[in-house]
C-alpha positions, 0 to 999 in steps of 0.5 A, a space after each residue: 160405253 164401258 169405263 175402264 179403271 185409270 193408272 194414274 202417272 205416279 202408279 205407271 212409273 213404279 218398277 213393278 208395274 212395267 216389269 210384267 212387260 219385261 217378260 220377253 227377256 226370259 225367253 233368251 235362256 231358252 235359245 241357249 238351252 235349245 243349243 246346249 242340250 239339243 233334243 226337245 229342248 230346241 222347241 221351248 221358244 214356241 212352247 213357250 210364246 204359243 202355249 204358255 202364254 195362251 195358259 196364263 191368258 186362260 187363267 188371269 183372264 183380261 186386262 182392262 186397266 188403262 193409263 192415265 193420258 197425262 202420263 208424261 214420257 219420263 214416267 214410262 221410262 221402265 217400259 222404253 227401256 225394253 224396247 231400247 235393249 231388246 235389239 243388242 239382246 237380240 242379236 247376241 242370242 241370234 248370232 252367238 247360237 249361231 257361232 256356237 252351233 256351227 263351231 260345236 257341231 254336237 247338234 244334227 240338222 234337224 235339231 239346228 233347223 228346228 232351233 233357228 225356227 224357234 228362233 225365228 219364232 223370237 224374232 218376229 214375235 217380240 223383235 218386230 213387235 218391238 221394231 214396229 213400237 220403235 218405228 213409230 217414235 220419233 227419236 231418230 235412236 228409236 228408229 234405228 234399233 226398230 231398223 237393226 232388229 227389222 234387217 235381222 228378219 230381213 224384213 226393213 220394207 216393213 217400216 216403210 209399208 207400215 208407216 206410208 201405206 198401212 195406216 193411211 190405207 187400212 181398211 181399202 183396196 190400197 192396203 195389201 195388209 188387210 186380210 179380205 174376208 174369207 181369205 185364208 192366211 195360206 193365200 194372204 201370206 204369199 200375196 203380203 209377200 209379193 206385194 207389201 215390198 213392191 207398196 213399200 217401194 213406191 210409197 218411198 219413191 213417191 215421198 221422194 218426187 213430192 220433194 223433186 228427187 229421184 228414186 234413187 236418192 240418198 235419203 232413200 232409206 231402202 239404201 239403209 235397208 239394203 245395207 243393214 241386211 246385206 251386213 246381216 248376212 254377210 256376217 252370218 255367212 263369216 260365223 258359219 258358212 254355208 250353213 249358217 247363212 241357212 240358218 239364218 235364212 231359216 230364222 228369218 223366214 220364221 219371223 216373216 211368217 210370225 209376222 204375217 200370222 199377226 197381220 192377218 189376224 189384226 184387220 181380217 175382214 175389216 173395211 172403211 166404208 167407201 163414201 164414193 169417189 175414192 173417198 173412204 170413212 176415217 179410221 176408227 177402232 172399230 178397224 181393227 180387232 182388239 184383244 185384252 188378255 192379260 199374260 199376251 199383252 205382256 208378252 206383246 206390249 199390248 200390241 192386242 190393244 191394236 184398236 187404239 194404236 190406228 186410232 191413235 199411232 203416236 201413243 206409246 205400248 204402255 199408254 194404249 187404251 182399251 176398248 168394249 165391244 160396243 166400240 171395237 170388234 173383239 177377238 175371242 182369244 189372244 193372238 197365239 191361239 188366234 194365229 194358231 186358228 189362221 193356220 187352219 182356214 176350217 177352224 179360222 173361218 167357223 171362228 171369225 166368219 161369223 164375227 165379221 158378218 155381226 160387225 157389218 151388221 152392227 156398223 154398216 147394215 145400209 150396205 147391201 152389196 159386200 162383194 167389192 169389199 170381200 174382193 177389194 175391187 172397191 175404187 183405190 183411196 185418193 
């Protein structure tokens, strides 16, 4: 197993070394170049988050330092702070472009559809990347902005789906997440759709009769959701009419897509070792596929480093470790060229199929017959 240089405490708290994470924040100019200048200019955000990112990926190469365990929450307080004010951030750009586009008019249809994609880009990219970060803490503030960014993509099911089933269930029949081998991402999107709301509502509605209360009880946060997005779109609709509700929609759509990009690409083919029973092997990194690339981990605050975060999903983005491939299967570029790639099933499979054959190999050569897994038709988790 290889060893890793360590960040001590004392190095984690310096400015300098969180600042890298900080450089979600410069993609905000970009929207409102796009909304001032019109023309190419509408689609800076994704060249810049797919293209850009994946360049300095190609020359700084990987990241492989790691954080010493005992760094205390004080000493990251540079990395929460991002986390924290990314969701005011968030929705000033969202809604001021919104109002500004709609009440100018300068832009042409195309160009304002092509702007709140790009947008939308932005919000599913860092903001549900930073919602998840938020979902998993515990200060009840955290959880609340991870709630206001998931309601601007109309997406808040997702904490639920996330924290109650994902990470209990990854790697099983139970988990809609899990993207099954050979699947391509053009039927696993529409299924994720259908299914993680659906998971997530039950989940809620379970925890709640373990407490013998009803479905429909106030602490139902699915009340909170449907408030928030409901708010979301109301406001949409005041600064812009019809129109800006469309774009609004647009954007959000986007960050769904975006999202779902990534989940596939986290766990595609990736499966527990069904013990019999409906008793499923513990979760390991080795179930989750995990990326070092430098300037995408800065982009995602290390969310490639998604190996360590099922294994261990209390830690903080800074605090995550790393992993070599003798213990968690890695992915040969960083997740914009690898979402790039689930948008081609042709390319996608050459690239990964093979990969997940050597990794049952190496983990699981005593199982003979994969096609329970392949169609998730093993026995549901207890």
């Amino acid at each position: 197993m290889t060893t890793f240089p360590v960040v001590s405490p004392t190095n984690m708290a310096r400015i300098a070394r969180a600042a890298p994470f900080w450089l979600s924040v410069a993609l905000i100019p970009l929207a409102w170049i796009g909304a001032v200048f019109g023309g190419w200019t509408v689609v800076l955000m994704p060249i810049a988050t797919w293209y850009l990112f994946s360049a300095i990926d190609a020359l700084a190469g990987t990241y492989e330092e790691v954080a010493d365990l005992e760094t205390s929450e004080d000493e990251l307080f540079w990395y929460r702070l991002i986390t924290f004010i990314w969701a005011p951030l968030q929705f000033i750009t969202l809604f001021g472009v919104l109002w500004y586009v709609t009440a100018t008019g300068h832009l042409g249809t195309i160009e304002k559809i092509a702007l709140f994609f790009s947008i939308g880009v932005m919000s599913g990219t860092i903001g549900i990347t930073y919602a998840h970060e938020l979902a998993h803490q515990k200060p009840k503030f955290e959880r609340w902005l991870g709630d206001i960014l998931l309601a601007m993509s109309l997406y808040s099911h997702f904490r639920s789906e996330h924290l109650l089933v994902h990470h209990r269930y990854v790697g099983t029949p139970k988990d809609p997440v899990t993207a099954r081998y050979n699947e391509g991402f053009h039927r696993y999107f529409p299924r994720v759709l259908l299914q993680q709301p659906v998971s997530a509502f039950k989940a809620e509605a379970a925890m709640l009769a373990r407490k013998n209360l009803s479905w429909h009880h106030r602490s139902n946060p699915i009340w909170r959701y449907a408030l928030l997005q409901t708010t979301f779109l109301i406001l949409s609709m005041g600064i812009g009419g019809w129109a800006g509700l469309g774009l609004f929609l647009v954007q959000a759509f986007i960050a769904m897509w975006q999202l779902e990009l990534v989940n596939y690409v986290q766990h595609f083919g990736l499966t527990r070792k069904h013990l019999g029973d409906g008793k499923y092997e513990h979760v390991l990194p080795r179930h989750s596929w995990n990326a070092s690339q430098l300037a995408s981990n800065w982009l995602l605050i290390n969310l490639q480093r998604h190996s360590d975060h099922h294994y261990k999903p209390d830690r903080r983005f800074p605090m995550l470790q790393t992993y070599d491939g003798d213990t968690a299967p890695q992915l040969p570029y960083g997740y914009p060229i690898m979402t790039t790639f689930a948008m081609l099933p042709p390319i996608w499979r050459r690239v990964m199929n093979p990969r997940v054959r050597a990794w049952r190999q190496k983990h699981y050569s005593e199982i003979t017959d994969w096609m329970p897994y392949n169609n998730a038709t093993n026995p549901l988790p207890r």
